[in-house]
Structure formats: structure tokens, C-alpha cells
N, C-alpha and C positions, 0 to 999 in steps of 0.2 A: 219440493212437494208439487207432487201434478194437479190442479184446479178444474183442468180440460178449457181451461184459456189460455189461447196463442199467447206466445212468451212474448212481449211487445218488446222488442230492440230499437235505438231511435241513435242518431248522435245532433246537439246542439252545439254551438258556437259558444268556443271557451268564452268565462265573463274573468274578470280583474281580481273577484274574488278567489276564482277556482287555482289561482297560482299554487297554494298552501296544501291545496289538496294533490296536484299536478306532482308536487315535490315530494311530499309524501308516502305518494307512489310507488314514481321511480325510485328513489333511497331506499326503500321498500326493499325493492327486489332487487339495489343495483348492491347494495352494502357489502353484501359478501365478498363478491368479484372485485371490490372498491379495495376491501380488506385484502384479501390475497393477491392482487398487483399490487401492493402497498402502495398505492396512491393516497392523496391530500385529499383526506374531506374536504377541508375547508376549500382547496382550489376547488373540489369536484361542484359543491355548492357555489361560488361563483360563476361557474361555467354555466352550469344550470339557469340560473337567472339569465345571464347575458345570450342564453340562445331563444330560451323562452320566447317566445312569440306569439301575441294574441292570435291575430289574424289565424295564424294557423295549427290553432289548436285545437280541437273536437270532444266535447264531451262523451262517452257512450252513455246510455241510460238503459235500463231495465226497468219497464214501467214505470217510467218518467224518475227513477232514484239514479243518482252516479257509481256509474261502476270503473 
């Protein structure tokens, strides 16, 4: 929906919290390609964790909400 206000894009510095959503994500959109290499969820989810990295992870936002 066009408001005729700039679409504000921003990115913030992941918090501790945003892990759940971070994962969520990617499994998101990684599942299928997960599925058809028939790879291990459950290794895929530990991977996951263990590269995760605060430091360098970035929020995006759309008018201050996470996208």
C-alpha cells in the first residue's frame, strides 16, 4: 500500500533475543533444498547455532518492524 511516505529501511545490531527469529527464517526458506539433499535437520539446526554469531548479525527493519 503506497502512503506517499519514503519506505524507511534501516538495519540494527542483532540482540540475544532475535536468534529464534534468525532460525526461523532461514529454515524458512532453507527446508526444501534441506529436503531434497536429504540432509539431517537436526545436524542442519546445530550448524545453525554454532555459526550464529552476534557480533555479526543485522536486523533489517521496515519502519522500525523486522523483516
Amino acid at each position: 500500500m503506497l502512503t506517499g511516505m519514503p519506505l524507511q529501511i534501516a538495519l540494527r545490531p542483532a540482540l540475544v533475543k532475535d536468534f529464534d527469529f534468525c532460525k526461523r527464517l532461514y529454515f524458512t526458506g532453507m527446508k526444501r533444498i534441506i529436503e531434497e539433499l536429504n540432509l539431517d535437520m537436526a545436524a542442519q539446526a546445530v550448524s545453525f547455532q554454532q555459526q550464529w554469531e552476534l557480533a555479526q548479525v543485522r536486523i533489517s527493519l521496515r519502519s522500525m518492524v523486522p523483516i
